[in-house]
C-alpha positions, 0 to 999 in steps of 0.5 A: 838345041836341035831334037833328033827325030829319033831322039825318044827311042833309045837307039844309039845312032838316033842321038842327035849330035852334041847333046850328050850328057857327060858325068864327072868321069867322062862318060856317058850318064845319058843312059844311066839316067834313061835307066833309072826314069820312073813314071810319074804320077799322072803316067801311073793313073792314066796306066791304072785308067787304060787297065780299068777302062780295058777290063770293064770293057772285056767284062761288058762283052762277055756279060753281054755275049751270055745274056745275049745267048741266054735270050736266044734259048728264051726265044721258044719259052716265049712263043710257045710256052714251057712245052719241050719241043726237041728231045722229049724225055718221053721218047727218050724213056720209052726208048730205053724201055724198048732197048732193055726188054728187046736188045740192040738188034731189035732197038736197030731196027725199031720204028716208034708209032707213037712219035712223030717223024719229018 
């Protein structure tokens, strides 16, 4: 028996030639049994492994991706220690003080002596 090089693809034209399957009645029960092919065993646990293996895989970048970040904004706590640097509360406070007892013209228009500018 010849195989086609297409045999496996379902395509009617990709059949070899002499090896279809007939039924009782005359017609064709190739395809009716290509319907009702269930996957066996071993199909269905190599499935179940590539799904596993999949999602371990996505659940190991994405824990990594965010332990990875977390480490990087760890960076400063590490040099220099539990000091806030950027976007101190203190001016931000003071700040706010201004703005409501000088109103937003003056709060415009307003250099802080007290911080420290680049």
């Amino acid at each position: 028996q010849a195989i086609g090089l297409f045999s496996g693809c379902g395509l009617p034209w990709a059949k070899p030639q002499g090896m279809a399957k007939v039924d009782a009645d005359g017609n064709d029960a190739s395809a009716e049994s290509e319907a009702k092919f269930q996957p066996s065993l071993l199909q269905k646990l190599l499935r179940l492994l590539l799904s596993l293996v999949s999602a371990s895989l996505k659940f190991l970048m994405l824990a990594g991706s965010c332990l990875w970040a977390y480490r990087i904004r760890q960076i400063s706590v590490q040099k220099y220690g539990y000091l806030i640097h950027e976007f101190d509360p203190w001016f931000n406070t003071r700040a706010t003080k201004y703005l409501a007892k000088h109103g937003w013209h003056a709060f415009f228009h307003w250099y802080d002596y007290m911080s420290w500018y680049p």
